[in-house]
C-alpha positions as CSV (number, residue, x, y, z in Angstrom):
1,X,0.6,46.6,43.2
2,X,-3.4,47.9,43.4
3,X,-2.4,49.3,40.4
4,X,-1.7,46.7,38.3
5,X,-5.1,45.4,40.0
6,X,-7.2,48.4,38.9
7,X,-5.5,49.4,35.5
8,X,-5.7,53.2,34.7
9,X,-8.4,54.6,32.6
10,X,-10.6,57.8,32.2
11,X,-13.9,57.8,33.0
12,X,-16.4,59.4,30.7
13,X,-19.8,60.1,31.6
14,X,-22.4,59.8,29.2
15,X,-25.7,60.0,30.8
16,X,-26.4,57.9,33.6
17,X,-23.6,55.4,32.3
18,X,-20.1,55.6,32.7
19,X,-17.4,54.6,29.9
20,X,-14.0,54.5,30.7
21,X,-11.2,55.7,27.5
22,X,-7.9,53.4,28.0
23,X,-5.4,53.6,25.4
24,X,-3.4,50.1,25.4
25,X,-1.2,48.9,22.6
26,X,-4.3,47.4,21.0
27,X,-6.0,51.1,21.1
28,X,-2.6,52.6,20.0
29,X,-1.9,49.6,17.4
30,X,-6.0,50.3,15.7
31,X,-4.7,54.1,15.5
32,X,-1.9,53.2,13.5
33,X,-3.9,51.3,11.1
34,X,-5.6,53.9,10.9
35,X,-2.8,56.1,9.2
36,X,-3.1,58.1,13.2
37,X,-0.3,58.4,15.6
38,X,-1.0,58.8,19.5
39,X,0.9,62.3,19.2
40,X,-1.9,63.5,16.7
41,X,-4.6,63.9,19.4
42,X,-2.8,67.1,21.1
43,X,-2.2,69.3,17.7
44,X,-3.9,72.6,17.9
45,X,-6.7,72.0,15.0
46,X,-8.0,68.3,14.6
47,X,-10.5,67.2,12.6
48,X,-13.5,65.6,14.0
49,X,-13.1,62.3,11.9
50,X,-9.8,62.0,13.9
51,X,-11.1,62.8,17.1
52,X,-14.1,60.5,16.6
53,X,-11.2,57.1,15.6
54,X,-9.2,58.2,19.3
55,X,-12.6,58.0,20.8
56,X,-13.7,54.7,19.5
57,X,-10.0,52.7,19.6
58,X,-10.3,54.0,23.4
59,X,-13.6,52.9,24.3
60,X,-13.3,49.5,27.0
61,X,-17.2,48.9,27.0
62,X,-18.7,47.2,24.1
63,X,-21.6,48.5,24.4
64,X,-19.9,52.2,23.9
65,X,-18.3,51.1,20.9
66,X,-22.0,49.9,19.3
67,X,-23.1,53.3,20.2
68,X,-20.3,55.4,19.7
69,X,-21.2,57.9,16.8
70,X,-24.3,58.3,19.1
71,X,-22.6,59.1,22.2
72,X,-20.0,61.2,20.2
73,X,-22.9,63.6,18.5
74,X,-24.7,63.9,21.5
75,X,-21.4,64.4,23.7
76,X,-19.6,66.7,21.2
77,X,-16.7,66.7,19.4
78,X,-14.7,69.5,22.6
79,X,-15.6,67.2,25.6
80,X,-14.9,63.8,23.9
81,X,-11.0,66.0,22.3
82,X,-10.4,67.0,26.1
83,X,-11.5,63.5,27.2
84,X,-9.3,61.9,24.8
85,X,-6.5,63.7,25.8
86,X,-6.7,62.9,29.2
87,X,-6.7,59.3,28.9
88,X,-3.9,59.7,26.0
89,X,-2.0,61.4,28.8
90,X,-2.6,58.6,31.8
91,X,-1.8,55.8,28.9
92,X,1.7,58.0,28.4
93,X,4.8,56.9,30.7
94,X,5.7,60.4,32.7
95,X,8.5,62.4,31.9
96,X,11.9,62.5,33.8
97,X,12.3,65.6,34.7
98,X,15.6,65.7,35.3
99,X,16.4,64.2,31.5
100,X,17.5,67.1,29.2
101,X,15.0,67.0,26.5
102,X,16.9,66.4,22.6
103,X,15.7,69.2,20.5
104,X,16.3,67.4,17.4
105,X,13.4,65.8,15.7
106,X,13.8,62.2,15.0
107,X,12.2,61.3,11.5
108,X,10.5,57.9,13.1
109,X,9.2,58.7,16.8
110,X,6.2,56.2,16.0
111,X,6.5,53.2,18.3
112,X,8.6,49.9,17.4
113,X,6.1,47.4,18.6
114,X,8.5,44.5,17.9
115,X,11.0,45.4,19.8
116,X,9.0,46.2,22.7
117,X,7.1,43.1,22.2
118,X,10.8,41.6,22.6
119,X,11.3,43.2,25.4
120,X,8.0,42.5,27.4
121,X,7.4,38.5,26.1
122,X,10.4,37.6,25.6
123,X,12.7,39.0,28.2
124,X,10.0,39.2,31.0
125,X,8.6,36.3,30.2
126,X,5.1,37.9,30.3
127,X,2.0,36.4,27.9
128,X,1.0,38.1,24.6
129,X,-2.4,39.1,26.1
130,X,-0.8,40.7,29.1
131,X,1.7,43.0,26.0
132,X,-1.5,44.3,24.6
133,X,-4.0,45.1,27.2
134,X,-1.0,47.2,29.0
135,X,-0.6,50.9,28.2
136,X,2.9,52.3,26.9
137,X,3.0,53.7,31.1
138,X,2.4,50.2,32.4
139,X,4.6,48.6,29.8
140,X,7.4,51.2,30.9
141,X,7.0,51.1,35.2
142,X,7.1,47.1,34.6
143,X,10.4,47.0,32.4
144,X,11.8,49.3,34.6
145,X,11.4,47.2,37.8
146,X,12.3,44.2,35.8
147,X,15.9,45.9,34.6
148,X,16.9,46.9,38.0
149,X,16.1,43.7,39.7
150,X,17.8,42.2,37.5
151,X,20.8,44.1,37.2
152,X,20.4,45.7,33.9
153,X,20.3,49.1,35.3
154,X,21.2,51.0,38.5
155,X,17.9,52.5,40.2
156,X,17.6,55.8,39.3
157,X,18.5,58.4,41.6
158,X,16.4,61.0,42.4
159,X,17.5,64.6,43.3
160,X,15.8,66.5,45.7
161,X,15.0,70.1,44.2
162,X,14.1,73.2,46.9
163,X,12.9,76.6,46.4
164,X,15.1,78.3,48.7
165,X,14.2,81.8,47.7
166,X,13.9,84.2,50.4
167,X,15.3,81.9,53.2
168,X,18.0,83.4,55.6
């Protein structure tokens, strides 16, 4: 509950001020206009251009986002990539790990807003404003709760996993 109080974001210190990165569907619907997808941050060579629009769709302060090619120069382009990352990472819905990962590559992994518009307003009967200003992770933990209090779908069961190596 505290944390649908408090949403999730990464702090960036800049200074004697503190920003915070948060990557909601507005962040992740400007980096799609922006020909970028939210998978583009974590490639192995990225341009600074790129690494400069993540860091501006993700800034919550106004005032960061007036001074954001000035924070980003005197920042650099490695702590605001790492810082990026992270809050890309805290906006993502965690893994199952118990899911067996599909090898194949899907042609379209962007992100079908309309349907998870659909599935957010529509079917949970929440406000527009409440769709956009929630992370992909919030979005995700809510449906979930919604399905299986509903009925949609069985709580998932969780497996308890041990090391038992070198136990007698």
């Amino acid at each position: 509950m505290l944390r649908e109080l408090k949403p999730l974001s990464c702090t960036f210190p800049f200074g004697e001020v503190q920003l915070h990165l948060r990557y909601d569907m507005n962040a992740l619907l400007e980096l799609e206009n922006a020909g970028l997808d939210y998978v583009d941050i974590f490639a192995e060579k990225i341009s600074r251009e790129t690494i400069f629009r993540f860091f501006y769709s993700g800034l919550v302060e106004k005032a960061g986002k007036l001074r954001a090619a000035e924070i980003f120069k005197a920042a650099g382009a490695l702590k605001v990539w790492e810082k990026c990352i992270e809050a890309v990472l805290l906006a993502l819905p965690e893994p199952d790990p118990l899911l067996i990962p599909n090898t194949k590559q899907h042609e379209n992994n962007g992100i079908d807003y309309a349907a998870l518009r659909c599935f957010v307003c529509d079917i949970m009967r929440k406000p527009e404003d409440f769709f956009w200003s929630s992370t992909l992770r919030e979005l995700f933990l809510r449906w979930e709760k919604f399905a299986v209090f509903k009925g949609y779908i069985k709580p998932p069961e969780r497996m308890e996993l041990y090391d038992t190596e070198g136990m007698d």
